[in-house]
KEKEBA-703077 format. One record per residue (C-alpha): residue in three letters; chain; x, y, z. Coordinates in nm, 4 decimals. Layout:
N
   aa  ch         x         y         z
  Ala   A         X         Y         Z
...
This chain:
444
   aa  ch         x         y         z
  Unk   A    8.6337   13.9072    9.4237
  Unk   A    8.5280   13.7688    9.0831
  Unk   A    8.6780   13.4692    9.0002
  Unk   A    8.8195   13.3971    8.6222
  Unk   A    9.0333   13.0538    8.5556
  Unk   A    9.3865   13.2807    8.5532
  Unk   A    9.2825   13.5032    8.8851
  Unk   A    9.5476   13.2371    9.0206
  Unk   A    9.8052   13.4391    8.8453
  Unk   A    9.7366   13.7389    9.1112
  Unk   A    9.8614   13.5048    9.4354
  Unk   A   10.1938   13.3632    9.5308
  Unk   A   10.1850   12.9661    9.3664
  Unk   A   10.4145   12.7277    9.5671
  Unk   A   10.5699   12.4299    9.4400
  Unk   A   10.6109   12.5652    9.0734
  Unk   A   10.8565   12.4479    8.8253
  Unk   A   11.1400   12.7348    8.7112
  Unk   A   11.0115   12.6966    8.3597
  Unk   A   11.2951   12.8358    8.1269
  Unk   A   11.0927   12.9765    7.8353
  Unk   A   10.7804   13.1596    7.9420
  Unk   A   10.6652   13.2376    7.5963
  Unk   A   10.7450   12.8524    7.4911
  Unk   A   10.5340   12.7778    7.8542
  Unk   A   10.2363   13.0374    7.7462
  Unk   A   10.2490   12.8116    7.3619
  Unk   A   10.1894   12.5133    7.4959
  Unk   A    9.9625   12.5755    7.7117
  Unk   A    9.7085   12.7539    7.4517
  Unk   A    9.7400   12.4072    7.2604
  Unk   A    9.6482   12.2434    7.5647
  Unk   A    9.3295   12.4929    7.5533
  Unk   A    9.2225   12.4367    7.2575
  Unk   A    9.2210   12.0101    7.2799
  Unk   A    8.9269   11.8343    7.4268
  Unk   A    8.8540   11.7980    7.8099
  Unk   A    8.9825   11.4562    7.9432
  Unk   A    8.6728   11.4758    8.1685
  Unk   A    8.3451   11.5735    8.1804
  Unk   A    8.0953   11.7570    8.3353
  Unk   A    7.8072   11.5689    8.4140
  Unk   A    8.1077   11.2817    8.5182
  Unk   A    8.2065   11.5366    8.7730
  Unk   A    7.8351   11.5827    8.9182
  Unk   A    7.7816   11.2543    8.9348
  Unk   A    8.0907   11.2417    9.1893
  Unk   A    8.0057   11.4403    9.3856
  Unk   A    7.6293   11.3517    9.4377
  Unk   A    7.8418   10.9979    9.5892
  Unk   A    8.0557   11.1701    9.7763
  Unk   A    7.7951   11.3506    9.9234
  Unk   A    7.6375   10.9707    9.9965
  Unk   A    7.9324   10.8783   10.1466
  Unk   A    7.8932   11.1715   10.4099
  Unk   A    7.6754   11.0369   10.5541
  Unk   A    7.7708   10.6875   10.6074
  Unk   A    7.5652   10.5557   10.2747
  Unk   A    7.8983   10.4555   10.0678
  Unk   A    8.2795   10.4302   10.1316
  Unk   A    8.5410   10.6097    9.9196
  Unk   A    8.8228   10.3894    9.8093
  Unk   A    9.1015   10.6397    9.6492
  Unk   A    9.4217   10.4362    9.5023
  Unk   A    9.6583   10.4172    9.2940
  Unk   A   10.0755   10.5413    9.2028
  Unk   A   10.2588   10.7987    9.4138
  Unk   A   10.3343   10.9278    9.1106
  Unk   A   10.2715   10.7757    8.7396
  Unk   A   10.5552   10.7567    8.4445
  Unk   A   10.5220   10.8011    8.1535
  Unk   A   10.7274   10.4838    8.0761
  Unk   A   10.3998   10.2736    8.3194
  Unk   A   10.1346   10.3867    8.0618
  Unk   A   10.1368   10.0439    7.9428
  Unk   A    9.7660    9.8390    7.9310
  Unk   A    9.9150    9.5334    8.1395
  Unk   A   10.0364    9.8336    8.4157
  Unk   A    9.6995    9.9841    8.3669
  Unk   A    9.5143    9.6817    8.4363
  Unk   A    9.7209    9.5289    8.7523
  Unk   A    9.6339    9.8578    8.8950
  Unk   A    9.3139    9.8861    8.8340
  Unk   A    9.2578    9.5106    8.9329
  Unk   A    9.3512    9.5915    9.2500
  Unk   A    9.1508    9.8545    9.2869
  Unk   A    8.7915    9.6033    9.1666
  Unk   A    8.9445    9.3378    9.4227
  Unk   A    8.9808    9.5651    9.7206
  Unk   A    8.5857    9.7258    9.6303
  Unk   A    8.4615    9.3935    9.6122
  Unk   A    8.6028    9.2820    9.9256
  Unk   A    8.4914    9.6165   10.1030
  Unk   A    8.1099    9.6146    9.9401
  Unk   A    8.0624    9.2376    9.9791
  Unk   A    8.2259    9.1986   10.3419
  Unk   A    8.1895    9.5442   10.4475
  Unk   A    7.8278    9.5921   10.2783
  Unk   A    7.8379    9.9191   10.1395
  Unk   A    7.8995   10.1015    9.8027
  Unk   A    8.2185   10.1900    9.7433
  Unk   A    8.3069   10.4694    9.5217
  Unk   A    8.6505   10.4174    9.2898
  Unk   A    8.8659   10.6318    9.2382
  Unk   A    9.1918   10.6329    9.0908
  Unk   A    9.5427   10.8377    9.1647
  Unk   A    9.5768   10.8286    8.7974
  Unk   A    9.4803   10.9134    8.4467
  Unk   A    9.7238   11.2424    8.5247
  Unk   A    9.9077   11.1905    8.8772
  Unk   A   10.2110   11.2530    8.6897
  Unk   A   10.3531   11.5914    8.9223
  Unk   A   10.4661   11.5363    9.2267
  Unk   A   10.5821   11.8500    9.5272
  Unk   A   10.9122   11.8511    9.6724
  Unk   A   11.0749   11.9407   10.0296
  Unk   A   11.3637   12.1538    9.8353
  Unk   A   11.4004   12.3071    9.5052
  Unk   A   11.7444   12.1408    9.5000
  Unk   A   11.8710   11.7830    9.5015
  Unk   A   12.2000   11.7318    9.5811
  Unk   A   12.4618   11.4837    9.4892
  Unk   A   12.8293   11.4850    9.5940
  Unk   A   12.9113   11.8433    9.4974
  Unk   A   12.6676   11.8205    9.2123
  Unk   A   12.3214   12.0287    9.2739
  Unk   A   12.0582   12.0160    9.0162
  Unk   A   11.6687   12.0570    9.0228
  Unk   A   11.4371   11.8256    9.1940
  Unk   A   11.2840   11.5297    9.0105
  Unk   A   10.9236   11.7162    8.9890
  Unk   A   10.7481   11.3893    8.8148
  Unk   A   10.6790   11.3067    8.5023
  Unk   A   10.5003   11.6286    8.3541
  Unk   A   10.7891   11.8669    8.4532
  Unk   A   11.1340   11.6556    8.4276
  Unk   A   11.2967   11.3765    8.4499
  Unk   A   11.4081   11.1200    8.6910
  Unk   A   11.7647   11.0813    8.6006
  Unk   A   12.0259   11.2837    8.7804
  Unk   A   12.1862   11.5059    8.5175
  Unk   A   12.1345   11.8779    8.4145
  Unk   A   11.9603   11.7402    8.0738
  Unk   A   11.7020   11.5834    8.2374
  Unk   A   11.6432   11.8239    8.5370
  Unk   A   11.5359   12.0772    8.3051
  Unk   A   11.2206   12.1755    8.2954
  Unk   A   10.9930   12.1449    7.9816
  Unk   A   10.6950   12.2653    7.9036
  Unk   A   10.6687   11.9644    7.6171
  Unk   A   10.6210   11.7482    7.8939
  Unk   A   10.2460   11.9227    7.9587
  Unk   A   10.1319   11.7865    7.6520
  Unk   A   10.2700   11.4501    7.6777
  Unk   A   10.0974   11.4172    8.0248
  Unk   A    9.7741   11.5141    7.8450
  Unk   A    9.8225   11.2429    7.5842
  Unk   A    9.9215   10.9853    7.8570
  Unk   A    9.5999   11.0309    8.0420
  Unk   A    9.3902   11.0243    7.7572
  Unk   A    9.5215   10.6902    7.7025
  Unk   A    9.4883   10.5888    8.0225
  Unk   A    9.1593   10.7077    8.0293
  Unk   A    9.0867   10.5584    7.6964
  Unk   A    9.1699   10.2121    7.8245
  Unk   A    8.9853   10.2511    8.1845
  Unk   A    8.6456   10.3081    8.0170
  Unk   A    8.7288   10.0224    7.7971
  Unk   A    8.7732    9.7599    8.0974
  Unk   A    8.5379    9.8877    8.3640
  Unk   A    8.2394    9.9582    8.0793
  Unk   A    8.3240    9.6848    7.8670
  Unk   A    8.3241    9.3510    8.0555
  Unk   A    8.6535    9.3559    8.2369
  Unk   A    8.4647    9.4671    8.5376
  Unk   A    8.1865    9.2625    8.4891
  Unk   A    8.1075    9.0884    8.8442
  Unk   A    8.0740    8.7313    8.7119
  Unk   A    8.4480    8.7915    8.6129
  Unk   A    8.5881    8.8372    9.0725
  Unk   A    8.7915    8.5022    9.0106
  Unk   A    8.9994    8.6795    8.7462
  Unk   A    9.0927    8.9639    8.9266
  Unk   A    9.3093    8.7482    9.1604
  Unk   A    9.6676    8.8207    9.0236
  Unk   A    9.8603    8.4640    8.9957
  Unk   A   10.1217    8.5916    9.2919
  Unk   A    9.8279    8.6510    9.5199
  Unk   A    9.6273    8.2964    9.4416
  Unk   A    9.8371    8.0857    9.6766
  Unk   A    9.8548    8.3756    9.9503
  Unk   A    9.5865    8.3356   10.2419
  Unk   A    9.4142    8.6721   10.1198
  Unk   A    9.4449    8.4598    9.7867
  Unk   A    9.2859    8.2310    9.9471
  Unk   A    8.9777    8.4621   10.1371
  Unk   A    8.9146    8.6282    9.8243
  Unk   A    8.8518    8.3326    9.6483
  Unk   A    8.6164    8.2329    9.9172
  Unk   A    8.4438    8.5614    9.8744
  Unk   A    8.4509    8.5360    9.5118
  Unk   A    8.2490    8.1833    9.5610
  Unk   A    7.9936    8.3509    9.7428
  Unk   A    7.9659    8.6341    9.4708
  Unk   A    7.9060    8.3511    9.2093
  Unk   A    7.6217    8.1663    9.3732
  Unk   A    7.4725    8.4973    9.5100
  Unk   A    7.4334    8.6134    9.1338
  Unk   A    7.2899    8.1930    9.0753
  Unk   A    7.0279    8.2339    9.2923
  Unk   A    6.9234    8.5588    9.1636
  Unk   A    6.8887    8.3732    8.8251
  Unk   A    6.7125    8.1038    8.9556
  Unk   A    6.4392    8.2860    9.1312
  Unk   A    6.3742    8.4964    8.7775
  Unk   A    6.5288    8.7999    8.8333
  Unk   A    6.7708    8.8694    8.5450
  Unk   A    7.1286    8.9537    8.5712
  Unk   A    7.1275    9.2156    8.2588
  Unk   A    7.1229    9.5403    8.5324
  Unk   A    7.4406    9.7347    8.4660
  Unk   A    7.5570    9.7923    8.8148
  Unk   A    7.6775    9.3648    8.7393
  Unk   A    7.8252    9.4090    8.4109
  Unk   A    8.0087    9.7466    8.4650
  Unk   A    8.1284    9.9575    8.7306
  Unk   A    8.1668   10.3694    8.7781
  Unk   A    8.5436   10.4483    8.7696
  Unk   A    8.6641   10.8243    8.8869
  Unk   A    9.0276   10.9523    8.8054
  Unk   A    9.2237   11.2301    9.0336
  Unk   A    9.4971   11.3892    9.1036
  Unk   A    9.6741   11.6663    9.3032
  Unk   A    9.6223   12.0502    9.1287
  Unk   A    9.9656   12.1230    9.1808
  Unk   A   10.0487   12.2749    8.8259
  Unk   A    9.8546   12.5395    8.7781
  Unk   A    9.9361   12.6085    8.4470
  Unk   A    9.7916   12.3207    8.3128
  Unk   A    9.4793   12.2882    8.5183
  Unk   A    9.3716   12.6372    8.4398
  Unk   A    9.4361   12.5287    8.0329
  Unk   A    9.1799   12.2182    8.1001
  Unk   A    8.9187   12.4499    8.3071
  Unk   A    8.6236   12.4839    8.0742
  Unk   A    8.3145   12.6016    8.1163
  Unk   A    8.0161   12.3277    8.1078
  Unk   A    7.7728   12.4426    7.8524
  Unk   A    7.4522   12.3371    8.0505
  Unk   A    7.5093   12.4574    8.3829
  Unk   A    7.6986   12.7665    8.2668
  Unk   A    7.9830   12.6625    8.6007
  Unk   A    8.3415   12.6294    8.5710
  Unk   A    8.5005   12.2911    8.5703
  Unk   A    8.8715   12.1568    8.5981
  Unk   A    8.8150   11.8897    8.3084
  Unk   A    9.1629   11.7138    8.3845
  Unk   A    9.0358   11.5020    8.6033
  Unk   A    8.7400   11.4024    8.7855
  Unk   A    8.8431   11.4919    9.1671
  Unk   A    9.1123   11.6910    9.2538
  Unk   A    9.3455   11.7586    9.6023
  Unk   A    9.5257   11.9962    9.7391
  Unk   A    9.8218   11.9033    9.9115
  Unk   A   10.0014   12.0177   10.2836
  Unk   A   10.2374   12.2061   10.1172
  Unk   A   10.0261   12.4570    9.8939
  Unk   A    9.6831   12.4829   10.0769
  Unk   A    9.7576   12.8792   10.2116
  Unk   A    9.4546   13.0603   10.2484
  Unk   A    9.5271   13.3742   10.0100
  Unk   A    9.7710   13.1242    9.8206
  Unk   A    9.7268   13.0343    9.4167
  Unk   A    9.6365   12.7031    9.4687
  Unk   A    9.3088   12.8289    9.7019
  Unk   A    9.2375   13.0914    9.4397
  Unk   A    9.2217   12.8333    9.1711
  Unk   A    9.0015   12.5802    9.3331
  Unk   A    8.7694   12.7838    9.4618
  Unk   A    8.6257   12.8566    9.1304
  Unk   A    8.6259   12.5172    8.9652
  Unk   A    8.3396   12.3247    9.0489
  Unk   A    8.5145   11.9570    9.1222
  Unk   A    8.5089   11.7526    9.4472
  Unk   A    8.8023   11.9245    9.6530
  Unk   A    9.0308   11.6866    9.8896
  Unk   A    9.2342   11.8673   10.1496
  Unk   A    9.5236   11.7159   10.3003
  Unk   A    9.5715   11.7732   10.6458
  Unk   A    9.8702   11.6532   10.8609
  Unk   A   10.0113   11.7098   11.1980
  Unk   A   10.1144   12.1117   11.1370
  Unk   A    9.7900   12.2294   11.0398
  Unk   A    9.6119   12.5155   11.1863
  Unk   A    9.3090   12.4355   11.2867
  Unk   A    9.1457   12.7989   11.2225
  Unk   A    9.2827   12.8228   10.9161
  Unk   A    9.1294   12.5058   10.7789
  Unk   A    8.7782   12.6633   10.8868
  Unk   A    8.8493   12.9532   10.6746
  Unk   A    8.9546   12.7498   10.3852
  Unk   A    8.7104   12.5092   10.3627
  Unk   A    8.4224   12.8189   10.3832
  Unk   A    8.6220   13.0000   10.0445
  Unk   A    8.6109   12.6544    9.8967
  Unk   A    8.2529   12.5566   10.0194
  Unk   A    8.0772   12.9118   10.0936
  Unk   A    7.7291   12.7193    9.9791
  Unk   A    7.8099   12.4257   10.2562
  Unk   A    7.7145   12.1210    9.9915
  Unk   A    7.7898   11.8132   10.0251
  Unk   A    8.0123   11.6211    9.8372
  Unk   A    8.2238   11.8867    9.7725
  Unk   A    8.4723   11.8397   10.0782
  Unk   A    8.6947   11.5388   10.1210
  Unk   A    8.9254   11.6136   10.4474
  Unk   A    9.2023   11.3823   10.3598
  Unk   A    9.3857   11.3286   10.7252
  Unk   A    9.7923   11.2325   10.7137
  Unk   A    9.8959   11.2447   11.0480
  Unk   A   10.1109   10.9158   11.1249
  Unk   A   10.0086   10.6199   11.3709
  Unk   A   10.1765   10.7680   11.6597
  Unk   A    9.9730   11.1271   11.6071
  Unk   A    9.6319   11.0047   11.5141
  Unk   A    9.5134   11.0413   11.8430
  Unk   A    9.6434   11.4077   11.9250
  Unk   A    9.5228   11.5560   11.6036
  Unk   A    9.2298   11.4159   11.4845
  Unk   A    8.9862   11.4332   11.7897
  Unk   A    9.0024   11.8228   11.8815
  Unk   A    8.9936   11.8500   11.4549
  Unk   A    8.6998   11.6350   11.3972
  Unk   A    8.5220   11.7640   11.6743
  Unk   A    8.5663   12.1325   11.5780
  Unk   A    8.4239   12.0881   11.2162
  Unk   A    8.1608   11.9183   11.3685
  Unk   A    8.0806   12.1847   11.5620
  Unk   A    8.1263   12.4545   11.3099
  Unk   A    7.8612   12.2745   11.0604
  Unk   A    8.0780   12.1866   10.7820
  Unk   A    7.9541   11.9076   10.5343
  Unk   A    8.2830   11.7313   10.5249
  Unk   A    8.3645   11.3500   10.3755
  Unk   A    8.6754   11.2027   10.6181
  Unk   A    8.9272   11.0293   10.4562
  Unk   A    9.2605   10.8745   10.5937
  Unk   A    9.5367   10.8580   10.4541
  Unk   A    9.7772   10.6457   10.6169
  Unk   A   10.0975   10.6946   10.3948
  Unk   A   10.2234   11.0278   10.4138
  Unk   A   10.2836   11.0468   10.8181
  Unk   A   10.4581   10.6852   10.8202
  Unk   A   10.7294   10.7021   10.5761
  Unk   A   11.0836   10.6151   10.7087
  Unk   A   11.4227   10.5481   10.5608
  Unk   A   11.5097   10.1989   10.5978
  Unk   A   11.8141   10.0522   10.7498
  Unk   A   11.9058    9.9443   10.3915
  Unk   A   11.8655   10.3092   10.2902
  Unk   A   11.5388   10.2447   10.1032
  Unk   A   11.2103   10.5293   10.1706
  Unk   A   10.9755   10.2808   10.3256
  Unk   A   10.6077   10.2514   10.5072
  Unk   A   10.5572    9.9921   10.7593
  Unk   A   10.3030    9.8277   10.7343
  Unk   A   10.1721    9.7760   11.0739
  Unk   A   10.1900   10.1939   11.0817
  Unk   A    9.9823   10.2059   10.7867
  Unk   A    9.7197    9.9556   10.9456
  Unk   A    9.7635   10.1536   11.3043
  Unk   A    9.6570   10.4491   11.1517
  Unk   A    9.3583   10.3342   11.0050
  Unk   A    9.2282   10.1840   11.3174
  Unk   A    9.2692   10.4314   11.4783
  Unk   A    9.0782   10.7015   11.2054
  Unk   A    8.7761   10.4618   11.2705
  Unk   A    8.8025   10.4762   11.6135
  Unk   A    8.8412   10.8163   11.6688
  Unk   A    8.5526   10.8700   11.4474
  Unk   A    8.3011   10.6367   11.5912
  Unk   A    8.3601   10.8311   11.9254
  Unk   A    8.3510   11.1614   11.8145
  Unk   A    7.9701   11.0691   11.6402
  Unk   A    8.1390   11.1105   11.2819
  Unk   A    8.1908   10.9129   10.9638
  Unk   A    8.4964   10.7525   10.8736
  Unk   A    8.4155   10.7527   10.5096
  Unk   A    8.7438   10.6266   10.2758
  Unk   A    9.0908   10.5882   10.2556
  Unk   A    9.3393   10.7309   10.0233
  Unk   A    9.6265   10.4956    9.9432
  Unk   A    9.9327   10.4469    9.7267
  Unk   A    9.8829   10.1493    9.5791
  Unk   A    9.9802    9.9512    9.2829
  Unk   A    9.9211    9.5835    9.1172
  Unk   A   10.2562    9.5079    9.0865
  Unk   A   10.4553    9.2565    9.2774
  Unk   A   10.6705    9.5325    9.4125
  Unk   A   10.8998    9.5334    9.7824
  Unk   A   10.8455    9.9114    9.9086
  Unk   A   10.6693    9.8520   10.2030
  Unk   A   10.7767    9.6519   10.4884
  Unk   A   10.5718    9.3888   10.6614
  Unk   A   10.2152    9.2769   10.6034
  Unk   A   10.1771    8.8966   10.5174
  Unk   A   10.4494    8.8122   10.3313
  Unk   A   10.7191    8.9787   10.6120
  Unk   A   10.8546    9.1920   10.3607
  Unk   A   11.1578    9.3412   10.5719
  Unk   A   11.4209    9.5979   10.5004
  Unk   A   11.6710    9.3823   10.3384
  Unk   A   11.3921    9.2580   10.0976
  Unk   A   11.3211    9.5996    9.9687
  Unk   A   11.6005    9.5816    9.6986
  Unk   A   11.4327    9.3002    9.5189
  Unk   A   11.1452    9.4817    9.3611
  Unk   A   11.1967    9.8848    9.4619
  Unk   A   11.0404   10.0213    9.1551
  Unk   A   10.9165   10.3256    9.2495
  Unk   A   11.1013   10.6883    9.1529
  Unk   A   10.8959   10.8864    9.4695
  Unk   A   10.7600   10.7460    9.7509
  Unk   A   10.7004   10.3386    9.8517
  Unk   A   10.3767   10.1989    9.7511
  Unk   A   10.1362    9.8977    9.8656
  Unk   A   10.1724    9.5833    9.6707
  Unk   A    9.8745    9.4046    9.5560
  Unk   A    9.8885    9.1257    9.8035
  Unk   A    9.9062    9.4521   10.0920
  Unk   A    9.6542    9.5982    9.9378
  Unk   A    9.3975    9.3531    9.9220
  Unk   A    9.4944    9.2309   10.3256
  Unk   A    9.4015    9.5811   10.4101
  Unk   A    9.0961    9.5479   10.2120
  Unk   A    9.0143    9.2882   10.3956
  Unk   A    9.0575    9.4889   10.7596
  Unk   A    8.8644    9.7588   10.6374
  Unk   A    8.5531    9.6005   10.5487
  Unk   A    8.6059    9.4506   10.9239
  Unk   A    8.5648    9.7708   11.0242
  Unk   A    8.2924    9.9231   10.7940
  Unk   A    8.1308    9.6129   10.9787
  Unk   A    8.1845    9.7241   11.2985
């Protein structure tokens, strides 16, 4: 079947907003057509020609950032804790865990989110679903619930900012390596992963002294700058088909919203929109995979994604839970294996541990979150394959949606910072303790 960037339009789309104006829906997204790509091209091959590293056990992917971005958090001092984080946490995993480490960011346009039901209800009130950002708003009443198309183009404008200000700090000093001791947010300083990182930071320094001292300059870019990716999950397809464009030296289709893009548990059916869509675009595709998945149906989807086989062009992104890991992900990994696919594995350690908290709070322990990691690396080490990244909600803030981790952040603590309208993220001191695990194990 010949694929064009609307042939989604012929398949059943899940997770859709019930836009009210069509024509007002069709308007804005023909403006969104005709405005330049917030990606590019040769961006996008350069990706994937690290993912495709990172295969095969040459580089680890490091994928972070919001559950879901507001617009209200497109602010440069939220921009920056987050992607401060992000430097820390590669630092710590290339320096400890020696190996590139490929950035990339849940943001720059992680602004839609999927939902259980259509329907939230309140009391006897029942409205739409909070959808993120780009569709409605958070607030429960039937002004905000409303969809709006408007909101499309204000998510395009938000990223471009964001964008605008990531290629300012990680190309224009911000990331530059003789600057680790600044990345250490003042909440995290007196910490003992404060404390570690400095220590690592120290050695950083006088590494990059020597090198001066013996004659070799410090002027190489990889010091002074770093590559930064953005992605997020295709879940509108409206306004991913409007940024599709074609590249004019390769003559191929790409999804110029953002660098990488995912596909998520809930709209990854075979002969489904979503499947339609990214099979034509020629982005790195992450697949998340959790405990219901059928196993011969992820075969079949990852051949109409990846008829070709290349690599860097799969990211399996696994979301089982701690306590599933190890009924899941052995018979899984060891049937790709077997049926030749060039896959990148990725764990995601979020999405199967989420509970609700005794103080009524959505919540990820901790120790579930680090459980499940082990236990990815485990799994793969015996099955002969390469754990190769994690995918994490994260953010830079001092924030208490998590439970656990060094500071003992328990359930009656969560109230203090819960800032988060969708689902609990990592705090910055978590964040960089995991770091610190993983490049244990990238060790090991």
């Amino acid at each position: 079947m010949e694929w064009l960037k609307n042939s989604w339009r012929q398949k059943k789309a899940e997770q859709q907003p019930d836009w009210p104006e069509p024509a007002f829906l069709q308007r804005v997204c023909g403006e969104l057509e005709a405005l330049p790509p917030l990606v590019f091209a040769g961006e996008i091959r350069t990706l994937k020609s690290y993912l495709a590293q990172a295969q095969e056990g040459n580089a680890f992917l490091l994928q972070g950032g919001d559950c879901a971005e507001e617009f209200k958090n497109c602010t440069a001092p939220t921009i920056r804790e987050t992607l401060k984080v992000i430097l820390q946490m590669a630092v710590v995993l290339s320096f400890s865990g020696e190996k590139p480490v490929i950035k990339i960011g849940r943001i720059a346009g992680q602004y839609a989110k999927p939902r259980s039901s259509s329907i939230e209800k309140k009391s006897a009130i029942e409205l739409p679903s909070y959808r993120g950002d780009i569709v409605n708003g958070a607030d429960f009443t039937p002004e905000a619930r409303l969809p709006d198309p408007n909101r499309l183009k204000e998510a395009y404008w938000r990223s471009a900012s964001t964008l605008n200000l990531l290629r300012a700090f990680t190309k224009g000093g911000f990331a530059d390596l003789h600057r680790v001791h600044a990345w250490n947010q003042d909440f995290i300083q007196k910490s003992t992963e404060g404390h570690r990182y400095e220590e690592l930071a120290k050695a950083i320094e006088k590494a990059l002294a020597f090198l001066k001292v013996i004659g070799i300059q410090d002027d190489h870019p990889e010091i002074h700058e770093v590559d930064f990716y953005t992605s997020h999950e295709a879940l509108l397809l409206n306004y991913e088909e409007a940024l599709t464009r074609k590249d004019t030296i390769t003559g191929n289709w790409y999804d110029c919203s953002a660098h990488m893009l995912w596909i998520g548990d809930r709209t990854r059916q075979l002969d489904g929109a979503h499947i339609e869509f990214l099979r034509g675009v020629r982005n790195p595709i992450g697949m998340k995979i959790g405990p219901k998945h059928d196993l011969d149906e992820i075969k079949r989807i990852i051949e109409r994604l990846n008829p070709n086989n290349e690599g860097g062009r799969i990211t399996l992104i696994t979301r089982f839970g701690a306590d599933q890991v190890d009924r899941h992900l052995p018979p899984l990994a060891r049937e790709i294996t077997r049926s030749g696919f060039k896959v990148l594995w990725s764990c995601d350690p979020m999405h199967g541990n989420t509970y609700l908290s005794s103080s009524n709070y959505k919540s990820r322990k901790f120790t579930s979150i680090i459980n499940e990691i082990l236990r990815f690396f485990e799994v793969h080490r015996a099955e002969g394959t390469v754990p190769g990244g994690v995918h994490l909600e994260l953010t830079g803030l001092d924030v208490t949606e998590c439970t656990g981790g060094a500071q003992q952040i328990e359930d009656h603590h969560l109230e203090n910072n819960y800032a988060t309208n969708c689902d609990p993220r990592l705090n910055a001191q978590q964040a960089l303790e995991l770091a610190f695990l993983i490049s244990d194990k990238l060790k090991g």
